[in-house]
Structure formats: C-alpha cells, structure tokens
NUBAMAR-674373 format. One record per residue: residue in one letter; x, y, z of N, C-alpha, C in turn. Coordinates in steps of 0.001 Angstrom, whole numbers, plus 524288, in hexadecimal, padded with zeros to 5 digits. Example, Ala and Ser with C-alpha at 12.3 -4.5 7.8 and 13.67 -1.06 7.14 Angstrom:
% residues 2
a833867E9C681E788300C7EE6C81E78833907F31C81E78s832327F73681BA8835667FBDC81BE4832648001E81EBE
***
This chain:
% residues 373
xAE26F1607C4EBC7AE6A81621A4EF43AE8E81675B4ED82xAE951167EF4E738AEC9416B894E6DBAE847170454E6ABxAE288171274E5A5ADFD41761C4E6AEADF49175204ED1CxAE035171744F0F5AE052172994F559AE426177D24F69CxAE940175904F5D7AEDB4178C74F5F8AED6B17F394F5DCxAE9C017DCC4F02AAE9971843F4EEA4AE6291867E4F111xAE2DD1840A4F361ADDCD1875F4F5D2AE0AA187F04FB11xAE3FB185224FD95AE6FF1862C5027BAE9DB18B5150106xAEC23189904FE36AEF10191414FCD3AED45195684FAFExAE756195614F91EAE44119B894FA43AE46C19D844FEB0xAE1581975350122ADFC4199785060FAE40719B5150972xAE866198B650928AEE3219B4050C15AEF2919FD6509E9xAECF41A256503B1AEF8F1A76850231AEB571AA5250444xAE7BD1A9B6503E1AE4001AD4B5065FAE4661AF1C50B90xAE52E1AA8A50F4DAE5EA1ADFC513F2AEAE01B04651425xAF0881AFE4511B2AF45D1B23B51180AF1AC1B7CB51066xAEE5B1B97D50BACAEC5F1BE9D509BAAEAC51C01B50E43xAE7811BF1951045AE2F21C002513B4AE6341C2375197CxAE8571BF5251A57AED161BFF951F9DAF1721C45151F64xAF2561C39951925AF56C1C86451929AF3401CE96516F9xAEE8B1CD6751771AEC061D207514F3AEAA61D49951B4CxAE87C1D12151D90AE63C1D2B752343AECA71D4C052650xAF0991D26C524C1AF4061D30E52810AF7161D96B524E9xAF6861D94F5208BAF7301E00151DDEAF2F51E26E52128xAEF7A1E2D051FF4AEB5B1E56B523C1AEB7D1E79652963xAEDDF1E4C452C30AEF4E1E520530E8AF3551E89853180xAF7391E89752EABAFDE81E92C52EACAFA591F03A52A96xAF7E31F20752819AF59E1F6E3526EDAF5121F94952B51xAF1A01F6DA52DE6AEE9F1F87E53136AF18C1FA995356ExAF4A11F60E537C9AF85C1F8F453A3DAFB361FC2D53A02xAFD771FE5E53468B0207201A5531F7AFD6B206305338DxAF7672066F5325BAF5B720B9953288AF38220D745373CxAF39820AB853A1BAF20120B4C54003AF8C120CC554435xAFB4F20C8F54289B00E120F3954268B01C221396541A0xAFF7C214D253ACCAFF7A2196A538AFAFDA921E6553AF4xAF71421A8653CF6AF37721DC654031AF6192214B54453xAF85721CBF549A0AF9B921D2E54CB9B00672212554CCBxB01B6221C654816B0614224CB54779B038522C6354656xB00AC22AA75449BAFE302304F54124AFCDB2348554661xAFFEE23A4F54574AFE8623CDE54753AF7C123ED754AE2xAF5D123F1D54E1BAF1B42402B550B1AF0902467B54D72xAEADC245F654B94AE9FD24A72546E7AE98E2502154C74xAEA91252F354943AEC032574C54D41AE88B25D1554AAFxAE34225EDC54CF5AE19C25FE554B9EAE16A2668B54FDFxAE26B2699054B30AE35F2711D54B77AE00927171551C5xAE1FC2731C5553CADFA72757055A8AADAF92790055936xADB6027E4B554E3AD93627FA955459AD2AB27CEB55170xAD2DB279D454E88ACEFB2763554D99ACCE8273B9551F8xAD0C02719F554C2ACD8D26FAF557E4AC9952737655CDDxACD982780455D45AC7F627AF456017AC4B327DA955DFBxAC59927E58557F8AC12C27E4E554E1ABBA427A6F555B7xABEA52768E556CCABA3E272E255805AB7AB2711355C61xABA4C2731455EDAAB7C52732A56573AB4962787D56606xAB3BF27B7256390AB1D62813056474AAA0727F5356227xAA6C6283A656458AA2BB281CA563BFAA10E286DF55E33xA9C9F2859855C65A9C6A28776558E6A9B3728E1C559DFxA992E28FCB55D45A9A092944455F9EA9D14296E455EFFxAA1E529348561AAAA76C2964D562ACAA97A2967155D29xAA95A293C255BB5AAB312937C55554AA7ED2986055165xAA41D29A2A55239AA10E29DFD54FC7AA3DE2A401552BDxAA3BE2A345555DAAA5022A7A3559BFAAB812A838556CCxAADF42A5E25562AAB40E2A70155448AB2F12A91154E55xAAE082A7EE54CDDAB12A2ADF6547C8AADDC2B1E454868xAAA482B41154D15AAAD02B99D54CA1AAFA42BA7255002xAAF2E2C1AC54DD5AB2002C58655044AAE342C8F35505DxAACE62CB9955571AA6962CEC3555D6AAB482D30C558BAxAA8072D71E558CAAA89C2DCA555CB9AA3872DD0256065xAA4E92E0F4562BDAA1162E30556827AA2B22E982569B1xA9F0E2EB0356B97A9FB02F05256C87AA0912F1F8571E5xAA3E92F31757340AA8FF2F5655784FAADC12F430577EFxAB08F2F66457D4CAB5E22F49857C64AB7CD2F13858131xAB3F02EF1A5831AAB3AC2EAE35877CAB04C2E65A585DBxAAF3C2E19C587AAAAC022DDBB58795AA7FB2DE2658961xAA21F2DDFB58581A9CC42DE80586FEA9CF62D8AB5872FxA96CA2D778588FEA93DE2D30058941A93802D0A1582EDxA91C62D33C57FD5A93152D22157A34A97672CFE757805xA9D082D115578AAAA1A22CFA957681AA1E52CA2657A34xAA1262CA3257FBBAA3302C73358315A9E342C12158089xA99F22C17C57E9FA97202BE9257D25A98C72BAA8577E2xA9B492BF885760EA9D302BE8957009AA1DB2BA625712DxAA6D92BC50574C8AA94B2B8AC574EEAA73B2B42957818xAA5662B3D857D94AA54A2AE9357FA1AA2232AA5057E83xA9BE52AE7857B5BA990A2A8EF57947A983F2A964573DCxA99702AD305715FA9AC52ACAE56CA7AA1A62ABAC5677DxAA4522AADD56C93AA9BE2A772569E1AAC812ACF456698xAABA82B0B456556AACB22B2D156044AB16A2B373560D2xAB45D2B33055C47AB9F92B24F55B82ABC412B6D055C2AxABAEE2BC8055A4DABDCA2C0A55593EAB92E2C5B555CB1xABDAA2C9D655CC7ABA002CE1F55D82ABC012D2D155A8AxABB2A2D60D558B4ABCE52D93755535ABA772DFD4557F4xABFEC2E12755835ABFED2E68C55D79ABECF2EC6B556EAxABBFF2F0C755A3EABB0A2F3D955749ABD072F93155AC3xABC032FD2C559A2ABE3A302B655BE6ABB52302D756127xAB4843013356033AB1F43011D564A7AB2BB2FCFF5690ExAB75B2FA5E568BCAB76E2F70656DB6ABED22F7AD56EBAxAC1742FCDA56D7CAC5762FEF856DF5AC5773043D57205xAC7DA3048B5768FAC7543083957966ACD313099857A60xAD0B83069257C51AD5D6306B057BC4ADC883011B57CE3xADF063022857DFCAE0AB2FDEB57E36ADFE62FB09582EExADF382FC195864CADDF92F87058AF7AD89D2F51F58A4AxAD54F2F8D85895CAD0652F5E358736ACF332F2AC5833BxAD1782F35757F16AD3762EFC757B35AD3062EB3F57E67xAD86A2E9F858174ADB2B2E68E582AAAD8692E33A5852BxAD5212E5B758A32AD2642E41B58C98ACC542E05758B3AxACB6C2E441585C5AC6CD2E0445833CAC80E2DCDB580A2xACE442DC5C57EB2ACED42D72D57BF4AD0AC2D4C857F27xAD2492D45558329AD4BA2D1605864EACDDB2CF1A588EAxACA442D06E58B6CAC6662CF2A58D06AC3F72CBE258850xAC38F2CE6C58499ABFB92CAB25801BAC3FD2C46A57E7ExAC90D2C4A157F41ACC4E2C07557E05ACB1B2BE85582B4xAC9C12BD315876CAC98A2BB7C58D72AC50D2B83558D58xAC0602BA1C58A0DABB502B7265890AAB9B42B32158571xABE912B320581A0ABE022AF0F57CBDABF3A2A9AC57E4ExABED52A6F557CA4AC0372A13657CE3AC4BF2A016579D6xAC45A2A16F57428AC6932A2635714CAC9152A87D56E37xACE862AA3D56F93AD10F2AE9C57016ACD912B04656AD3xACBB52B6FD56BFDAC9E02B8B2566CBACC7C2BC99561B2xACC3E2BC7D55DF4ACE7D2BFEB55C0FACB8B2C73D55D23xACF8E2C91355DA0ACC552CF295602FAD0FB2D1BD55B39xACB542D23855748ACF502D5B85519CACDD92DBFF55178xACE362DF1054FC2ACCD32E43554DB6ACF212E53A5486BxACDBA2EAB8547C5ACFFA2ECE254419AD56C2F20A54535xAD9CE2F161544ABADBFA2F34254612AE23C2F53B54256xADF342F81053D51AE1112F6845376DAE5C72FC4853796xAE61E2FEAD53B8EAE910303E953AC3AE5173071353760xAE67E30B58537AAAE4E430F7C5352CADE9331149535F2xADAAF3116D532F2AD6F0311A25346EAD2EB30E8E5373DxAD4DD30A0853658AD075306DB53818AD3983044E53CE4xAD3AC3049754188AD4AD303CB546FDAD12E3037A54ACFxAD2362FF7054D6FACFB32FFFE55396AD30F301905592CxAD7233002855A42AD94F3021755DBEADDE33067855C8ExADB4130BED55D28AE026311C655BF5AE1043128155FFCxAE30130E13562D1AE6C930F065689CAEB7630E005660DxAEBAC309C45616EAF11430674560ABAF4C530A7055D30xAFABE3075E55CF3AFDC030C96558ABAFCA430A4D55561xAFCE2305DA55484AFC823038054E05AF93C304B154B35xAF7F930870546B1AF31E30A4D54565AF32830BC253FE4xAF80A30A5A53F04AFAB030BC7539D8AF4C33084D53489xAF38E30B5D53137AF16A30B5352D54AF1A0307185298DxAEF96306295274EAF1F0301B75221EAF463303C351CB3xAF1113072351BDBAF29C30C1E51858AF6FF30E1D517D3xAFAD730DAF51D94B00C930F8E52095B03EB30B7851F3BxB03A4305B151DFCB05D33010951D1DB08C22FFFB517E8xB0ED1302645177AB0EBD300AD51232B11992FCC351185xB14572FAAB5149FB18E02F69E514FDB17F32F32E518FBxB19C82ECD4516EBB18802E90851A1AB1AA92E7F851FE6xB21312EBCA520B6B20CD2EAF6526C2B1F062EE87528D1xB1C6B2F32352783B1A222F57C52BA5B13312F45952CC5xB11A72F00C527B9B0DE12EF6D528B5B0D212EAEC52E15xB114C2E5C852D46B11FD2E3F3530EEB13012E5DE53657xB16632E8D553729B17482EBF753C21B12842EF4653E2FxB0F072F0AC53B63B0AE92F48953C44B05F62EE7F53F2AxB06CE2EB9553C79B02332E71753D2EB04772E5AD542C3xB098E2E3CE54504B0B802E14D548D7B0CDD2E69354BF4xB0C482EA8954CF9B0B6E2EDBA55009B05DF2EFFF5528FxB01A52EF5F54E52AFBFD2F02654EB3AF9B42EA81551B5xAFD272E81C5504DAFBA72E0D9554BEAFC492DFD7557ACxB01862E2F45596EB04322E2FA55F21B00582E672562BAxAFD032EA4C56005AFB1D2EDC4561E6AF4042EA7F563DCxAF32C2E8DA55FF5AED4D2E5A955F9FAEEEE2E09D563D6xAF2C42DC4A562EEAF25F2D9D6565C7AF2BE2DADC56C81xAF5822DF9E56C3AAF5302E2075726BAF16C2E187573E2xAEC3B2E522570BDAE7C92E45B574A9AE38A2DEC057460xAE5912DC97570A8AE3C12D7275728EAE09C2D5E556CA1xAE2B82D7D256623ADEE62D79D5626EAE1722D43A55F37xAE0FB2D03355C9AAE3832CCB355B05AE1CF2CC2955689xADF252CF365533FADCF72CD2554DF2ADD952D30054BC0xADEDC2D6B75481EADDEE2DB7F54581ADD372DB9B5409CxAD9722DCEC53D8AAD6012DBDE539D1AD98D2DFE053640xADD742DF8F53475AE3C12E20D53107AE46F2DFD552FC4xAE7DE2DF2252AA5AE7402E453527BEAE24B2E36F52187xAE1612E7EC52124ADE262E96F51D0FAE2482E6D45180DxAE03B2E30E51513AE39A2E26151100ADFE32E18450C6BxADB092E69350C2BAD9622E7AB5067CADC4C2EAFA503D9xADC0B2E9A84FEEEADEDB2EC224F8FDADAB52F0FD4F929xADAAC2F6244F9DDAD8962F9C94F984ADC942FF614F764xAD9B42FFF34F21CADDCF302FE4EF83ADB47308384EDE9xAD6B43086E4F03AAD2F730D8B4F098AD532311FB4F52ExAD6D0316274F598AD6A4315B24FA85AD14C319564FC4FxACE3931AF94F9DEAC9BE31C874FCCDAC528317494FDECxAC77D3122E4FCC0AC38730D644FE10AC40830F22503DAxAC13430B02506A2ABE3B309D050D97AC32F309AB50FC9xAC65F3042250D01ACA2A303A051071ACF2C304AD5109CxAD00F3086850C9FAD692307E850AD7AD7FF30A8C51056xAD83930F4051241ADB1430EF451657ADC8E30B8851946xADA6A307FF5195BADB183033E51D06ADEAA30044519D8xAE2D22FF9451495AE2A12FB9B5130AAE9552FE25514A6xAEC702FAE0510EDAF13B2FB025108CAF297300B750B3DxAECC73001C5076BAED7E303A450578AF2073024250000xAF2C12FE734FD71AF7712FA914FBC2AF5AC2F78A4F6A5xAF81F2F67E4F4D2AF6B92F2124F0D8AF56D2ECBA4F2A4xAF3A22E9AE4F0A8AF1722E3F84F346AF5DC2E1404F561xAFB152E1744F155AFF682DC964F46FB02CA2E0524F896xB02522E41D4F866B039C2E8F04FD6EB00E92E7A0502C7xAFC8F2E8145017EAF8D52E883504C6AF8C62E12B507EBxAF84C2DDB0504D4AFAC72D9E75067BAFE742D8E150A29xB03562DB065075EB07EA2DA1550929B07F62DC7051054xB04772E2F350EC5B047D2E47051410B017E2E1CE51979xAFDB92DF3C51592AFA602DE3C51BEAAFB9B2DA3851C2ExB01272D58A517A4B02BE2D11351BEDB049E2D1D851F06xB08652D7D851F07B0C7F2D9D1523C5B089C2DB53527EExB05522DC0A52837B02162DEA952CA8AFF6F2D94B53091xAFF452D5CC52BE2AFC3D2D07B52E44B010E2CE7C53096xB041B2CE2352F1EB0A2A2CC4D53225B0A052CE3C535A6xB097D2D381534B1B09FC2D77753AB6B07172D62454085xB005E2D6BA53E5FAFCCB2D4FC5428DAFE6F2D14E54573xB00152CBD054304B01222C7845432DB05892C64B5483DxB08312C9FD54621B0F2D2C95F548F9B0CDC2CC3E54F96xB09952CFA754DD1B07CA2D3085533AB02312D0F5555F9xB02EA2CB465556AAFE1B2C8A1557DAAF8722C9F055743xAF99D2CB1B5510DAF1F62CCEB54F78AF0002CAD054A90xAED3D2CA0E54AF6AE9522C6D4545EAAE95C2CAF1540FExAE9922CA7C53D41AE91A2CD55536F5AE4D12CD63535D5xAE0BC2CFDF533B8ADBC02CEF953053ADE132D17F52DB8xADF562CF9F527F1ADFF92D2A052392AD94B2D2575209AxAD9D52D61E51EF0AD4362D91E51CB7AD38F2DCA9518B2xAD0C92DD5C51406ACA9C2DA3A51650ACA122D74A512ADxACA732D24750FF4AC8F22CE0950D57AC4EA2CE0550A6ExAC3E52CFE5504B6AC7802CE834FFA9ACA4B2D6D04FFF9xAC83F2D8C650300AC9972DD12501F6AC4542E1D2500C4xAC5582E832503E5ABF1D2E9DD501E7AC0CD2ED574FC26xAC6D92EC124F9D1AC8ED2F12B4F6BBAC72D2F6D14F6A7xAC5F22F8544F250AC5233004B4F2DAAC1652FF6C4F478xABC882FC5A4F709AB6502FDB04F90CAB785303F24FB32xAB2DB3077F4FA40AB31530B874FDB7AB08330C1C501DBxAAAA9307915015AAA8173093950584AA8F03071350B63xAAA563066451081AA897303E251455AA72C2FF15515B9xAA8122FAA5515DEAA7892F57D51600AA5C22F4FA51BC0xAA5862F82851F19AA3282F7BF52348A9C802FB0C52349xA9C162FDC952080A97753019D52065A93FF2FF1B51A1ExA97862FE5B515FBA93BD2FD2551061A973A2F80750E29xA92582F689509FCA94E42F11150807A9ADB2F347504E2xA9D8E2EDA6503ACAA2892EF96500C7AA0BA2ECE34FD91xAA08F2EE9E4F86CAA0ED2EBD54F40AAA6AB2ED3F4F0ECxAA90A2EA604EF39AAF122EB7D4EB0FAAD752E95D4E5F6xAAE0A2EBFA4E1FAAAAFA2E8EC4DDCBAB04C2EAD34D982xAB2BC2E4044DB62AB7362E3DD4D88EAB82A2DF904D530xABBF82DE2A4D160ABC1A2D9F14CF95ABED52D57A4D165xABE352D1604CE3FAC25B2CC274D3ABAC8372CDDF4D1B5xACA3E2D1194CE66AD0B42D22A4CB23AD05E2D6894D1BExACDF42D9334D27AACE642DE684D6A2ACE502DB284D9F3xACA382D6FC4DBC2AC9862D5FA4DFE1AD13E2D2094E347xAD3422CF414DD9FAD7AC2CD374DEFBADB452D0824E15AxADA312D5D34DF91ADF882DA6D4E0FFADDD02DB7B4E67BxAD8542DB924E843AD6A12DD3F4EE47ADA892D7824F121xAD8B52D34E4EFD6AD9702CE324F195AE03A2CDDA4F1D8xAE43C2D1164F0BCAE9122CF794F015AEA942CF7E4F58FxAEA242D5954F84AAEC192D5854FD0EAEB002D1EC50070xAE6E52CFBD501D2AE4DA2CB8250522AE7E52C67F502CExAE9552C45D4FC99AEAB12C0C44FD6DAF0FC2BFA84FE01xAF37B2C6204FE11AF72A2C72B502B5AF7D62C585507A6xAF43C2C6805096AAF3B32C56C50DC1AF1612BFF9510A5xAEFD72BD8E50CCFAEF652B84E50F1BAF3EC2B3D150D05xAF82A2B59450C78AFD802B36950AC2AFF5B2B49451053xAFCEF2B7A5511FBB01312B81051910AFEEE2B36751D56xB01652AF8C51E2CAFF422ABE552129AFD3A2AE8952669xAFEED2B35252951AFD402B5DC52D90AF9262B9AA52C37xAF5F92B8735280CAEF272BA0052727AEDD02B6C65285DxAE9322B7DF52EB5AE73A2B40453020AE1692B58752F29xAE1352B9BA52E09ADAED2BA6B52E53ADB862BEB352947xAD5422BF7952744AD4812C446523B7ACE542C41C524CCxACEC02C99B52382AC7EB2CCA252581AC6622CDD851F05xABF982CBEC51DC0ABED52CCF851979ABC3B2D2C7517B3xABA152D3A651489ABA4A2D894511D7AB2152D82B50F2CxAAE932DC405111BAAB2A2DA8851130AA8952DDBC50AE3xAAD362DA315088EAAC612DE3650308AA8AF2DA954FCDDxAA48A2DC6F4FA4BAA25D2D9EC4F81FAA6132DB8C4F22ExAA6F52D5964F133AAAD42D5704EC23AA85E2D5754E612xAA34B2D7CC4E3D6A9EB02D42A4E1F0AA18B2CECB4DD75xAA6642D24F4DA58AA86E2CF2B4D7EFAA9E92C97C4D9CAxAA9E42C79B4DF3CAAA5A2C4094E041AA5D72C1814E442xAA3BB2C4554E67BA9FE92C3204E9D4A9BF02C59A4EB68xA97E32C57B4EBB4A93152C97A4EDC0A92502C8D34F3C5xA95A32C8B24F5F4A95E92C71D4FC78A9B382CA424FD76xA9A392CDC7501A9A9EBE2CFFD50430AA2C72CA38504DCxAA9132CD155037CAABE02C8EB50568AAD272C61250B53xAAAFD2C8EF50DBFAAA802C5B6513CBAA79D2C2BE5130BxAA3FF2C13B50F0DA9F9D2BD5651158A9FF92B98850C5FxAA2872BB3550777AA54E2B934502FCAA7B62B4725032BxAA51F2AE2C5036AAA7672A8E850214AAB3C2AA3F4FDB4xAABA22ABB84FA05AAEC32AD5D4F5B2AB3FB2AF824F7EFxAB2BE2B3F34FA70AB9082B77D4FBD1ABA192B4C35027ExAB7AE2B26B5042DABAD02B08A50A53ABCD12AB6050A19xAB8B82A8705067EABBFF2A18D5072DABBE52A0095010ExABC302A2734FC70ABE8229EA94F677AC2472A3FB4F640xAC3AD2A91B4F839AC83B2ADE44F779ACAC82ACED4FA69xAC88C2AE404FE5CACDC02AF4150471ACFDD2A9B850723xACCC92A807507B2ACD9B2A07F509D5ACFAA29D1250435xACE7429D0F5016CACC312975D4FBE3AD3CC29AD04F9F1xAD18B29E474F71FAD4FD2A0334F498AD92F2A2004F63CxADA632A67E4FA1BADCBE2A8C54FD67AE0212A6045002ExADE8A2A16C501B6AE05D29EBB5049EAE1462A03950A47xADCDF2A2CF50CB7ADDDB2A39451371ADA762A388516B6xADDEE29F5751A2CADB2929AA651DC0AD9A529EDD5233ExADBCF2A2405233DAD95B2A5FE528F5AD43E2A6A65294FxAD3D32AB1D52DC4ACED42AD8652EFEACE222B04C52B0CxAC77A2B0D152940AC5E22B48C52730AC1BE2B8F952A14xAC4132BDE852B12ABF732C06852DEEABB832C39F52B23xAB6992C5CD52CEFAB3452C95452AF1AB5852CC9F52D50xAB58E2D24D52945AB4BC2D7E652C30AAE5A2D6C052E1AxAAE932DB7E53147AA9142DBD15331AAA4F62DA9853153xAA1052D60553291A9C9B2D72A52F81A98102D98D53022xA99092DCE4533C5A95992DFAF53238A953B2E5E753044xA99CE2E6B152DC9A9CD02E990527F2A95E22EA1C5246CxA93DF2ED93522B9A91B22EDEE51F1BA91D62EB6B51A70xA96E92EC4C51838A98082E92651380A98832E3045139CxA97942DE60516E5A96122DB8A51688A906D2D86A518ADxA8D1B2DA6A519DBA87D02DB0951995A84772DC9F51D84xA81062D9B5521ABA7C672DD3052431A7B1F2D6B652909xA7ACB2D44652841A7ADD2CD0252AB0A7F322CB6052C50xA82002CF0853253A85C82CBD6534B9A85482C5CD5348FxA803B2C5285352FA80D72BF735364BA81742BA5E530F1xA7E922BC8552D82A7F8F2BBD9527DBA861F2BC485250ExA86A02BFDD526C9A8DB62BFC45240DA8FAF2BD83527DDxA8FF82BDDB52DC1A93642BA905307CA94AE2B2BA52C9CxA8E3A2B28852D24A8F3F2AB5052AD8A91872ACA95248DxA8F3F2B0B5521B4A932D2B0CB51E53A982B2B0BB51D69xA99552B49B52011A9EFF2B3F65209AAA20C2AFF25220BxA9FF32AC045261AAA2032A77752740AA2492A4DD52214xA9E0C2A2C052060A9EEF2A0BA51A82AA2B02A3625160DxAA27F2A604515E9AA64F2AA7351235AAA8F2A6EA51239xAAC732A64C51719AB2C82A46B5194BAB3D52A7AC51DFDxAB25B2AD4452055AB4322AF3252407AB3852AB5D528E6xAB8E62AD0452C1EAB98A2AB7A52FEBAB65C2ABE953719xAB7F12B2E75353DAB52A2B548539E0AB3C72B99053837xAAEED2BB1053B4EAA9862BF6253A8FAAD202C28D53F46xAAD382C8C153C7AAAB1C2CBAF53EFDAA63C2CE5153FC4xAA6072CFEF54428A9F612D2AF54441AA2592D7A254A0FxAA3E82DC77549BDAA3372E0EB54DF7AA0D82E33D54F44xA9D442E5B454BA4A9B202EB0C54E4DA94BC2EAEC55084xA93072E66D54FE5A8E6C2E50455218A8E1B2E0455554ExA8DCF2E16655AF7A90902DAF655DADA8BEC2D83C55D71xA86982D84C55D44A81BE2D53355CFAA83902D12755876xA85192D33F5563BA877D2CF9654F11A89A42CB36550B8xA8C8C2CB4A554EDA8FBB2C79B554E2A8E4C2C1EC5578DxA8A352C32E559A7A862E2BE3555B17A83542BAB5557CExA7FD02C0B4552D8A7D1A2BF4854F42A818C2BAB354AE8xA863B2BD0654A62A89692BAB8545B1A8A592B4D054908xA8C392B2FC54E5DA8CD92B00D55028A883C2ABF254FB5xA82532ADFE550A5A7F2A2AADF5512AA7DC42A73354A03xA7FE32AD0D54829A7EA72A932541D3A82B72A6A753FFExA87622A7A2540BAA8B5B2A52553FC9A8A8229E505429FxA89C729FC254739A87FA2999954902A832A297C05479FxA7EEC298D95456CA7A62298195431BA7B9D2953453C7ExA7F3D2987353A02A81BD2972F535D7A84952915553557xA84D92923F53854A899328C0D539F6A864D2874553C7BxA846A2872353F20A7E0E2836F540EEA7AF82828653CE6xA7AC9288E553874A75D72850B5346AA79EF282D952FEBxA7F352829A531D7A80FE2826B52D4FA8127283CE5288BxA823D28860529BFA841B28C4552395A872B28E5452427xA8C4D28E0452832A909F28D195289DA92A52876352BB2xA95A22851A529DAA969F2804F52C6CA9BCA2813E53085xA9C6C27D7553658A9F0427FA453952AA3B127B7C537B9xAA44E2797B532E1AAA45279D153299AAB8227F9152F91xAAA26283D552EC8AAACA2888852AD5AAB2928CD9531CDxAA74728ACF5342EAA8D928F2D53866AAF1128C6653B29xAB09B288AE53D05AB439284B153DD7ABAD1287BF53B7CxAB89F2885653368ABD0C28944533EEABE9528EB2533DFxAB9322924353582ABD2E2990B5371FABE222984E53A90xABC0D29569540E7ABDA7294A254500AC2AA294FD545CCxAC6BF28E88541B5ACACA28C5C54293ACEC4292BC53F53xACC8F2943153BBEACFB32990C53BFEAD04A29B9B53EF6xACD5D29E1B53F43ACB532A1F654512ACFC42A26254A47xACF6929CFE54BCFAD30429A0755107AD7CF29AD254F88xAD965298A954907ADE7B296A5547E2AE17F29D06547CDxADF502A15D546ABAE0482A6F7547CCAE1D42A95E54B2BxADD392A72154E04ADD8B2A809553CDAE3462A7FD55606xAE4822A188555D3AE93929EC555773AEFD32A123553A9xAEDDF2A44F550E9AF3252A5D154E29AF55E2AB0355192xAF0F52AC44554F1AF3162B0B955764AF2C92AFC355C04xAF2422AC7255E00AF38E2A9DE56557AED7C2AA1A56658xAEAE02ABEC5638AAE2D72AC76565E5AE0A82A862564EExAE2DC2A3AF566A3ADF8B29E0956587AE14429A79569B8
***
C-alpha cells in the first residue's frame, strides 16, 4: 500500500513538471510573438533599394564620366547615355561655345538620362578653365584667407550651377612647395594646414552655391616637374615626406561637406610600384581604411600618360583600387571599350557585384545631397 502511494505521487509530480513546463513554453512563446508583433517593420535606405532594382548595365554605366567631341549632342554621347547608363559627363573647352549653348547641352543631355547625371569640368580659376565667359576666375595662387576663399567658391557656383554644372573638380589641395613644379600655379601655393584650411572654405563655398567639390589630387603630385598628362610622374619621396604631402587632404577630409576627391596619377615607389589611381594601398588601407572616407573616389583622366597605355586594363583596376568613378574624355571610342570590360570583369568575376553595388550606393547617395537623385 504504502509504495502504492508513492508511485501515485511521481506519477502526480511528473505530470505537474510536465504541464507546467509545456504551460512555461506556451506563456514564452507568446511573450515573443508580441515582441515580434511590436518590433518596428525593418526599414531599408531607398537608395539601396534602387540599387537593387537597377540592372547590371545601369549600375556599370554610373561610374563612368566619358566626354565627346562638340558642343551639341552627337549620336555617340546620346548612345552613351540611353543605352549605356553612364553616370557623369565631364565638359572640356571643346564642347564650350558660349552661355546659351552651354545651357542648352546640359539641359538636353539631363532630358535623356534616367538617372540625373553629374555634368563636372574643370573650372579651377586661373589657368586651368573651361568656361572664360564667367567672372569668377580668380586663381588659387590669389587665395590667401578663408572668407574670401569661400566667397570666391560660392560665387564661381552660382555661376556653374546657372548653366546647368553640378560637380567642379576644385580645389587643388596638393602641398606643392616648388614653384617651378607642373602644378604649383594651380595650388593655393601655402603650407599643408593653410592649404587645408583653404580648400575647406572653398568646399563650403561650392557646396552653399549648389556644386559638388572634387578636392584633388589624392595622395598629392608634390614638386613633380614633368606633366602628368603627357609623361609618367614618378615622386621619389620618403613615407616622413610623403605624411607632409598627405596633411592637407587629411584637412580636408575632417570637413563632413567633402563629398568626393579626385586621385593623383602619381607613382610613390617608396610605397607602391603602381600609380596611385590604381594603388589598393593609397585608395582603400590610406584614403578609405585609414583616412576614414566613406565618399566618392574619382580618377583624373585615364587616359593621362602617367597612368598607363590599357584604358581598359586600368579602368577594372581602378575599380579594385577602391575608385569610385572612371573618367575617360578625350577619346569617346574608350568609353564603350572600358564599359564592355568593366562588365566582362564582373561576369568572370574578378570584380564581384557586391564591390560594383557599393560605388553605385555612393555614387546615388551624392547624387541625392545635391537634389540630382
């Protein structure tokens, strides 16, 4: 009788366990299906998402910036944008006649995009200009103080965005202390935290006057004398020199309104045997890793002498490097060839299209800081 008893009261404690284990279980379950049902709906960036609706085409096509030769729309440019997507176009002296025409070709080439394009030039004051219709023309060399550098930038923007140019490849912020090097006229002409200081005021400036900044040229070409468009640049400096080139730029990427920087097609040997446009080293463990900046990265021209002879070869380089967007101007056939390998690159996979994906989502997110998205 009495191990009856006891065997009656396992079996009664057991299903007590059992009942109340199932009945915790339940009473979880419910608390997290509550939880569920409370939790915000994940809310995922617009811009991603038409990142992801875009075909891979269109997505290749957004990091060139190509040129063409006139100052109206050929069959060529008009190809470039509607079935080749390309993001940018980059205006030169030869497709400048005056201001109406200007106006008229950017207004026509913006009419054909799908997606608004960036239409950049060079338009640095002083010597190096494309439109000498405008007043703003003032020099860099002329710049010694930060509000007139600002005022000079937001007057030269007011002037660019008139005719319809939304990106200007300003200001020059290499450390050049030669002045018979290539580029010192072009520079500020300044010490590195000078020179800094000035072209954040100028990037403020663009900015305030509805125009995009390329600060330039990334890591810097210092005293080079020769031509970076005609012969190679080699700088054969040390990494103690190379930090003093590197100051002004990392001036300048302390200004949250640097949205973009153009690189510099300069061979460093002390650090790399690859021009720095095409340099994994100086675009994504310097300028990205280290640097810390999440923008666009652009190429000057590639097809510049000083970074090699294989548009189509440095284009996929450069993508890997870290650059964002390819230029290619003065030969418009190029701009098919770089397109076809760039997407060739990406199919055999030797670039992967989450890497094209994320210059895209830059690209756009740029776009959209200045109403062009």
């Amino acid at each position: 009788m009495y191990k009856k008893i006891i065997y009656i009261l396992i079996i009664f404690s057991v299903g007590i366990s059992v009942g109340l284990t199932y009945y915790l279980k339940q009473q979880t379950s419910l608390v997290q299906e509550e939880q569920e049902m409370k939790k915000e709906p994940e809310v995922i960036d617009p811009i991603v998402l038409q990142v992801r609706g875009m075909s891979l085409d269109e997505k290749i096509g957004q990091l060139l910036m190509v040129g063409f030769v006139g100052q109206y729309l050929d069959s060529h440019i008009q190809k470039m944008v509607t079935q080749y997507h390309i993001g940018g176009v980059n205006l030169l002296a030869r497709n400048v006649k005056d201001s109406n025409q200007v106006k008229k070709l950017i207004s026509d080439l913006q009419k054909i995009s799908s997606i608004p394009l960036f239409i950049g030039t060079d338009q640095e004051g002083g010597i190096n200009i494309r439109f000498k219709f405008l007043q703003e023309l003032t020099p860099q060399t002329k710049i010694s103080d930060t509000v007139a550098a600002e005022q000079i930038a937001f007057d030269r923007a007011a002037e660019l965005k008139d005719l319809g140019v939304n990106m200007n490849f300003s200001p020059v912020v290499d450390y050049v202390s030669n002045d018979k090097s290539y580029l010192y006229k072009r520079t500020f002409g300044a010490s590195p935290n000078t020179a800094g200081e000035l072209a954040n005021a100028m990037i403020d400036g663009y900015l305030k006057g509805g125009v995009i900044a390329v600060a330039k040229h990334f890591p810097g070409y210092g005293n080079v004398v020769l031509n970076p468009h005609t012969d190679e640049s080699v700088l054969p400096i040390s990494v103690a020199e190379l930090e003093i080139n590197l100051a002004s730029f990392i001036k300048v990427l302390t200004n949250k309104n640097t949205g973009a920087i153009m690189t510099a097609h300069i061979v460093i040997p002390e650090m790399d045997s690859k021009p720095a446009t095409l340099s994994y080293k100086f675009i994504t463990e310097i300028l990205r890793n280290r640097l810390g900046f999440n923008g666009v990265v652009i190429t000057d021209d590639i097809e510049m002498a000083s970074v090699g002879h294989s548009v189509s070869d440095i284009a996929v380089e450069s993508i890997k490097a870290g650059n964002d967007i390819i230029i290619d101007t003065y030969t418009p056939k190029n701009s098919i060839i770089i397109f076809d390998r760039l997407k060739q690159a990406v199919l055999n996979k030797e670039i992967s299209k989450e890497r094209i994906d994320q210059s895209v989502i830059r690209i756009l997110n740029l776009k959209k800081s200045i109403g062009a998205q």
